[in-house]
N, C-alpha and C positions, 0 to 999 in steps of 0.2 A: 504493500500500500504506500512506504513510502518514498518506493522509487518511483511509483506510478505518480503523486505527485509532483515530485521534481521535475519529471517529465513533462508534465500540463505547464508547471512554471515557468521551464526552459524553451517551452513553445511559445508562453506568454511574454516573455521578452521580448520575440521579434515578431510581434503583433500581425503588421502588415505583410513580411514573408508569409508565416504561417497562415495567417486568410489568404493566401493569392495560390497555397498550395492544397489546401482545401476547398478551396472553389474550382480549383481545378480539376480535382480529382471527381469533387461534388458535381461537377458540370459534365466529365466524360461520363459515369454513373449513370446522371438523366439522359442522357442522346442514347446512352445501350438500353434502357427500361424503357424509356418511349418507342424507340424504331425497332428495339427486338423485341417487343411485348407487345405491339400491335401487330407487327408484320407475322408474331406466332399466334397470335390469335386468330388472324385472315387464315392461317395454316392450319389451324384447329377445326376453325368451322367448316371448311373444306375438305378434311378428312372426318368429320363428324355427318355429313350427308352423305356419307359411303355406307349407315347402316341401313339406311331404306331403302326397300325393295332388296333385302338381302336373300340370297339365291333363285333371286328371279331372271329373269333376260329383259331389259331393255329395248325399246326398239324406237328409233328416231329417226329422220328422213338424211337420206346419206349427205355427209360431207356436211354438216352442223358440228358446230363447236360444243362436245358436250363435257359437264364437270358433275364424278361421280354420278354418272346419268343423267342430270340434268341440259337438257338441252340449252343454249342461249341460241334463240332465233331458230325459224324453220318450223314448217307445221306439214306433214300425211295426213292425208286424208282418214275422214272415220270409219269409210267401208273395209280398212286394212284390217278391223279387229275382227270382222266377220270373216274374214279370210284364212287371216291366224287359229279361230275358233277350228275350224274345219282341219286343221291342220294333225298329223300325228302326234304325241307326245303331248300336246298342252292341255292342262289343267283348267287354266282360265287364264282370262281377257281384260283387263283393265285400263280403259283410254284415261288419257289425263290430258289438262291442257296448262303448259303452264307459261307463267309468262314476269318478267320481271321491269317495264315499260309502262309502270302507271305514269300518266299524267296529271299536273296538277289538279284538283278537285275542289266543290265545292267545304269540305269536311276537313282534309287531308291534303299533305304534299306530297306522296307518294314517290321517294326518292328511285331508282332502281336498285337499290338494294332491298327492296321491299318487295315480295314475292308472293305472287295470284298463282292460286292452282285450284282449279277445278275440273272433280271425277264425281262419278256416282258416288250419292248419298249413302248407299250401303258399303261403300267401300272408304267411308270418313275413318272409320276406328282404328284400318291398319294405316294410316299416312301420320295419326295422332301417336300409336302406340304407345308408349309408358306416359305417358302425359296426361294431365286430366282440366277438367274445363272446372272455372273458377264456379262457387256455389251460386246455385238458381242458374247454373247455364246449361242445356240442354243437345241432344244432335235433334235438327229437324226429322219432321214424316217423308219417308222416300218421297212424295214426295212433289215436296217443296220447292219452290222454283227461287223465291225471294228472303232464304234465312240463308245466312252467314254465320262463319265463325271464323277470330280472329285472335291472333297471336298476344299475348301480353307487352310488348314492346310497343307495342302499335297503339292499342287499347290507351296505357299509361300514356305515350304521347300529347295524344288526341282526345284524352277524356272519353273515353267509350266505354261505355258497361254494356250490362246483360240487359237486352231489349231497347237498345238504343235504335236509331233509324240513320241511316249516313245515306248522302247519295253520292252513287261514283257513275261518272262519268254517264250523267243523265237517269242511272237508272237508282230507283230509288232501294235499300236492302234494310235487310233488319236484321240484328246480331242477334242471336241464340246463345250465344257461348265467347268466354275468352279463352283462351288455351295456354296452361300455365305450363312450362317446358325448360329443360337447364339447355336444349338447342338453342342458336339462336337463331338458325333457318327455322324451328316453328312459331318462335318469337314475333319472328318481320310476315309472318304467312299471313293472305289471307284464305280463305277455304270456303267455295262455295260449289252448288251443283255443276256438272259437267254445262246442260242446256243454258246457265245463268252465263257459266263463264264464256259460252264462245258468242252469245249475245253483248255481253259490256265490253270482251273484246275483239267483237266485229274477224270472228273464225267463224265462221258458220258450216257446220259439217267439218269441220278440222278438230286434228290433235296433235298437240307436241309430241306426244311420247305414248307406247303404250308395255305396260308390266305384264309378260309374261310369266304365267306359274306352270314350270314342268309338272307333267306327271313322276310320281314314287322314282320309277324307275328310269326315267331318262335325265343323261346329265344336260349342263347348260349348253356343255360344249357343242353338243349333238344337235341338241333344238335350234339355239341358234344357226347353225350351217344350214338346216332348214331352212328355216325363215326368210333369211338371205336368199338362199336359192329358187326359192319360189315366188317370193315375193318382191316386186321391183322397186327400184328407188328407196330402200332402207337399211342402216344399219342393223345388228341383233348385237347386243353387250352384253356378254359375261358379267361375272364380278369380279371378277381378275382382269378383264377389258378393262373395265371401268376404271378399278385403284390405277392401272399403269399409265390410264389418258393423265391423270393427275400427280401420279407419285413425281413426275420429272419439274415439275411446278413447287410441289412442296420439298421438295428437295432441292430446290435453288433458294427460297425463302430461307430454311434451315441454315445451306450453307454460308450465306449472307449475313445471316446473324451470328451465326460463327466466326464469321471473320471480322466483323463488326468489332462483336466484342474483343478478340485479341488484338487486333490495332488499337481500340483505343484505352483498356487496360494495360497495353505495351508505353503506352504515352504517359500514363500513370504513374509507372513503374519508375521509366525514367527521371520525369517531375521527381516523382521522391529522394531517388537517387541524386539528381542537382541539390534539390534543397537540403539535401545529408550531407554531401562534400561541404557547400557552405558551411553550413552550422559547425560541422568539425575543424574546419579553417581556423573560422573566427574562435572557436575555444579550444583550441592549443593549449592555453596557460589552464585552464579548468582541467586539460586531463592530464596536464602533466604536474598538476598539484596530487590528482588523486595517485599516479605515479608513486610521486614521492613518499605520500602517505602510506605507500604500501598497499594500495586496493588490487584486489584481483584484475586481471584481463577482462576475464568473463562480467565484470562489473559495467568496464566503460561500455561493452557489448552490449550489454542486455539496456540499457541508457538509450542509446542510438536506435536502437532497433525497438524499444517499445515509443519511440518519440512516434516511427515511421510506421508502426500499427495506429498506432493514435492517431494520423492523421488519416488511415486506412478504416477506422470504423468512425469519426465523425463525417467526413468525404461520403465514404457510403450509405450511412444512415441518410446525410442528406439528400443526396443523387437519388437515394432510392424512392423518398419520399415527393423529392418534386418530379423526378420522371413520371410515377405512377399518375399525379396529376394533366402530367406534359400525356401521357399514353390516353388518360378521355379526352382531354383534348382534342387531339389530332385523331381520337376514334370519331370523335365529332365531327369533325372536319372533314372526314370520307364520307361518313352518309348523311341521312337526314336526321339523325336520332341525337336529341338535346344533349349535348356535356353530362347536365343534371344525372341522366339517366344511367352515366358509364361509371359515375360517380358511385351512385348505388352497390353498380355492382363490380367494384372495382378489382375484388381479388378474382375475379373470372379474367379479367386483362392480364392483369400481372399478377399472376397465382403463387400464395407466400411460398412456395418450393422454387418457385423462381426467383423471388427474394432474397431466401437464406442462401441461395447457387449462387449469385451473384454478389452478396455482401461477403461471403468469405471469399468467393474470385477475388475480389478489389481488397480485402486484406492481407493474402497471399502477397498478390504481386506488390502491394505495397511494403512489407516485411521482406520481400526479398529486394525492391529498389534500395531497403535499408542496410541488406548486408554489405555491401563496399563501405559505406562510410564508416558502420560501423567496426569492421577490420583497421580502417584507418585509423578510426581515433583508438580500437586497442594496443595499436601500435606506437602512440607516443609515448617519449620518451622524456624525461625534464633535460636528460643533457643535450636533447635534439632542439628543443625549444630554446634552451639558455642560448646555441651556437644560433639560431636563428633570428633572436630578438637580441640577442645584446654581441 
């Protein structure tokens, strides 16, 4: 305890170094927790809509850009499901339409990060799955033409409850339900009848995409080759299809923030390492007193090196605390969804496991920027200082 205050003290002498090397460190800290806590959370949720429609086949109009099965752009026609039905090996038939392209609205800004999908009514429970709708909220009667249900992100936005009325895009709806979910693809959803959805948006007779369910004994691989082959103008996706259209995507975000962080933890390093040769400069006369008093090696060592932890866990408590703010921020900034909101839910952006990884990153490399100086300074000597100062 009481070398760790002399340490605080020896920090507090040179006031202004010592803030210029804390902010420095506090300021690389926030650029890694904003741009790799966002950029892994766009990562997350993109590997997080790989479990819907899991072992089913896919199928979307060829050469669309699809993510985890989702299509962006392009719509088949809806006579395809009837085709597929006929077909050997499948189970069942599920058209969807989905579409990310609202337009501002009476109610709502509907950013395109905010996501419409509409399939039959009796097929709402598997698209919701672990998830459940907030109390008093209900799934419509097959069937209903004009009930929705919508994501909790949206809802909290936009002040929307159970039985509210919005109108989008001329046409008027009524919520049944919000849809409470740790996704945040069902968060931004909205969810209404297949015949609602291609009527608000102007598909008529069209489908983005439709989910194939194999029979027991056929696998996906097989079905799909089908599908393909008989059927024109379409993809068929695996689930193994699907991870690989994306794994090349998340795994450049990953890499990114990998490298992210070791350059600019490497800059840290350094930082501390300058500001340790200093400090050991200037107090020459300080170690070559304790020198003569007889103090261990291992004394001036542990001085030096708990100075450069100390600047490694003030630095990063702070960096980690205003990145975390800096990451809703700039979550902000990419959609339409209020600061307020990322706030709430802050540890889903920057999850305390990613916290604790990155506050002892930053004290590492800062205790080892401290090992040079601190060799230096247990290497003076009083007769090295005496021939240098007098």
């Amino acid at each position: 305890m009481r070398l760790t205050m002399m340490c605080f003290r020896n920090l507090a002498h040179k006031k202004l170094r010592t803030f210029l090397c804390i902010f420095g460190v506090a300021t690389a800290v926030c650029f890694v927790v904003a741009v790799g806590a966002t950029s892994s959370r766009y990562a997350a949720i993109m590997s997080e809509m790989g479990v819907f429609f899991h072992e089913d086949v896919v199928v979307v109009a060829r050469n669309v850009i699809v993510i985890q099965g989702f299509p962006i752009g392009g719509t088949i026609p809806q006579s395809v499901v009837d085709e597929m039905k006929g077909l050997d090996g499948v189970e069942k038939v599920v058209p969807m339409l989905f579409d990310l392209e609202f337009q501002k609205g009476e109610v709502s800004s509907i950013m395109p990060n905010n996501i419409t999908i509409g399939l039959p009514i009796a097929e709402w429970p598997n698209i919701i799955g672990s998830a459940y709708l907030r109390p008093g909220g209900t799934l419509p009667p097959q069937n209903s033409t004009d009930m929705i249900i919508i994501g909790h992100s949206i809802a909290d936005q936009y002040g929307i409850f159970t039985g509210s009325k919005i109108l989008l895009k001329g046409r008027e709806l009524n919520v049944c339900g919000i849809i409470e979910s740790p996704f945040a693809f069902l968060g931004r959803s909205i969810i209404m009848s297949l015949e609602t959805a291609q009527e608000v948006l102007k598909y008529p007779m069209q489908i983005s995409m439709a989910i194939v369910e194999p029979k027991a004994n056929v696998a996906q691989e097989e079905l799909a080759v089908s599908i393909e082959n008989k059927i024109a103008n379409v993809m068929a996706l695996t689930e193994n299809e699907r991870n690989d259209l994306t794994k090349p995507i998340v795994d450049i975000i990953q890499n990114w923030n990998l490298a992210i962080q070791g350059i600019v933890l490497f800059l840290s390093m350094i930082l501390v390492t300058i500001l340790g040769m200093i400090n050991v400069s200037e107090r020459r006369r300080e170690f070559a007193t304790l020198d003569a008093i007889g103090a261990p090696l291992s004394y001036t060592f542990r001085i030096i090196l708990l100075e450069a932890m100390l600047v490694g866990i003030v630095g990063g408590i702070i960096g980690i605390a205003f990145g975390s703010v800096a990451a809703a921020i700039l979550a902000s900034l990419y959609t339409s969804v209020p600061a307020s909101q990322f706030f709430s839910s802050i540890l889903l952006i920057v999850p305390p496991l990613y916290m604790l990884e990155l506050f002892v990153a930053v004290v590492i490399m800062c205790c080892i920027g401290g090992i040079i100086p601190a060799i230096n300074a247990a290497r003076t000597r009083i007769a090295e200082v005496l021939r240098a100062e007098y």
